[in-house]
Structures are given as C-alpha cells and as structure tokens.
N, C-alpha and C positions, 0 to 999 in steps of 0.2 A: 409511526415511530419517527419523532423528529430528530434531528442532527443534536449532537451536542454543542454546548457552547462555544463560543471560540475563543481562543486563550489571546487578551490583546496587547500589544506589542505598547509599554510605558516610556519606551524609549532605551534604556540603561541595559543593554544587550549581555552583557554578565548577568545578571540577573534574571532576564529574559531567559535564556538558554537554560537555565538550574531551571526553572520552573517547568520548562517545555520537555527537558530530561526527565524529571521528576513524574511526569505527567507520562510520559513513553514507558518509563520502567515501573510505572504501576499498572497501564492497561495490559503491559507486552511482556516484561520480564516476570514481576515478584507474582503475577494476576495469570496463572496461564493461560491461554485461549485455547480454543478446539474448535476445527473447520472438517465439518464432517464426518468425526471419527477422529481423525489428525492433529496432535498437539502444534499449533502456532510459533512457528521458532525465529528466533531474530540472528542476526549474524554482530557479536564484536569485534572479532579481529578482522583486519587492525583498527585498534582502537586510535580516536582522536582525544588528547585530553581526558582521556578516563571518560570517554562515553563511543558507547556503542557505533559499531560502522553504519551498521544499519538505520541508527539513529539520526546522523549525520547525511545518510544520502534521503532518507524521505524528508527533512527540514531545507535540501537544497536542491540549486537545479542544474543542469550543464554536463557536455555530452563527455566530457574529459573528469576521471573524478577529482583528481588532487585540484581541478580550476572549478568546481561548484563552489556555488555563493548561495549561503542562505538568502531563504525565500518566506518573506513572511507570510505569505498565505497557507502556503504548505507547516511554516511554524505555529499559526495560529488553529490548527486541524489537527495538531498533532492525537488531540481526542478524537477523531474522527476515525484512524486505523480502525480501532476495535470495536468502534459502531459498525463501522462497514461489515467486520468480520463475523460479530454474532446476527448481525441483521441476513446478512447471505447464509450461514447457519440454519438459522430458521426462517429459511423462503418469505422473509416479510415482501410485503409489496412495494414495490418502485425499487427493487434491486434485481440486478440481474449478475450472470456470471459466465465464462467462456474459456476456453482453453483457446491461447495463443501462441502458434509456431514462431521461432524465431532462430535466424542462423548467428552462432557465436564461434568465436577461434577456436571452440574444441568443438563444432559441431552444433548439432538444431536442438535449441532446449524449447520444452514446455512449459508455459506459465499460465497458471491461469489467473485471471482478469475477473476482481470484482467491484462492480459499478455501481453507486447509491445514484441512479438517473435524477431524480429531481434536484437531489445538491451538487449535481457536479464534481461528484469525486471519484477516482480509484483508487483501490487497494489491490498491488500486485505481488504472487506469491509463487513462488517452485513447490511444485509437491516433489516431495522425497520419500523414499520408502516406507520410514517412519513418522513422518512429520513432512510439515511444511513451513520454509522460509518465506519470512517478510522480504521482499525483492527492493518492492517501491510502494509510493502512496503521493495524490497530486492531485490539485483539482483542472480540472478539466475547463479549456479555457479554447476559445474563438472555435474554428472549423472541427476542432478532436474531436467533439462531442457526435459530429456525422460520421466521420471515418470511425469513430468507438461504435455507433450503433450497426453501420454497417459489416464489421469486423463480427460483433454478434449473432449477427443474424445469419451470416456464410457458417458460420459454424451451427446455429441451429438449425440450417435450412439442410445441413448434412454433406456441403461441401467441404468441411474440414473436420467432422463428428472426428474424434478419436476418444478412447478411454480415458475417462479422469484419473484413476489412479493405474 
C-alpha cells in the first residue's frame, strides 16, 4: 500500500491552504473514518479562519500553539492522515501502532501513536469513550525515527502494555 500523493506547494498560499483544507475535510470530516470499531473525530474549536483546529495543528509545528507556523511538509501529507489511519485499520504491513503515556496540566493522557515506518509518518490520536480524536499528524524527521521505534517496542515488550481502549 503506497502513500498517497503529496499535495505541492505552487507558491500562492491562499490558495494553497483551500486546497490542503479541502483535501482534510473530505478524508476527516464529510468521509468518516473508523479506527478499530471507533469513529475518527477531529477537533474545531477554536476555529482559525473557518477551518478546523485540528486542521491547523497537523499543517503546523511549534511547542506554543498560537506561535505554530505552517509546515509544508506536514501541508503537502495532509492526504497522508487517512492513509495512515485505515492502513493501521487493517494491520497492513510496514505500520505499526502503540499507546503512549504522557503527563499534561490536568494529568497523564493516553495517545495512541500510529506509524506508516517506511514513509516516515505519524498519525496521533486520544481514544475517547466513543471515538477517537485526531491529536496530531507529522512526518518523522532526523533522530525521532529511533526514539519512535524504541517507544514501540517498551510497550510491546510489555513494559508499558496497557489497555487500548
């Protein structure tokens, strides 16, 4: 199963962005996804300009959200989310998946992490009761790629196994 296309930047960033949007809310929003059982949910509020929050954090990068600057690598993958997600779906090969601990202001959330290994991508999501939100989505660049595999493996080796849902 190869990656899809990647959407490429013609310079004219209005323009750019309507399409990269357009491209988000047919894999994510109007298209709904299922991860396991689990309807795939995106987050809007707050919205930027009439498009999605969530849209707006997997197109950019930076640890502060109002100082994220889109990224065009993460904008030209915007196809990529939904690959990622029905590919880990159905256990294709060269993906993998993990639950990862993390401490936040209200406490340690669960995310789990799913990774298309040969392209260098992830797709990160909260499972919730009912569903699961889109968190994040990024490709994977210099060192991550060893700390992501070994992240993987501590949990399937059963140092960190916990419940997926």
């Amino acid at each position: 199963m190869s990656a899809p296309d990647l959407l490429g930047f013609s310079g004219d960033w209005a323009t750019y962005v309507e399409v990269i949007y357009e491209r988000y809310c047919d894999d994510l929003v109007r298209n709904e996804r299922e991860l396991w059982g689990r309807p795939v949910s995106t987050r809007y509020n707050p919205a930027t300009n009439g498009k999605h929050f969530s849209f707006w954090h997997v197109i950019s990068e930076g640890k502060v959200e109002v100082d994220r600057l889109p990224d065009l690598q993460r904008c030209s993958r915007i196809g990529w989310i939904a690959w990622v997600i029905e590919s880990c779906h159905q256990s294709a090969a060269g993906f993998s998946w993990w639950i990862s601990e993390r401490t936040t202001s209200r406490g340690r959330k669960k995310n789990l992490v799913l990774w298309a290994e040969a392209d260098d991508f992830v797709v990160v999501v909260e499972p919730r009761q009912e569903y699961v939100l889109l968190v994040s989505a990024y490709p994977v660049q210099g060192r991550r790629a060893a700390r992501l595999a070994i992240e993987r493996d501590e949990y399937w080796n059963g140092q960190l196994m916990a419940p997926l849902w």
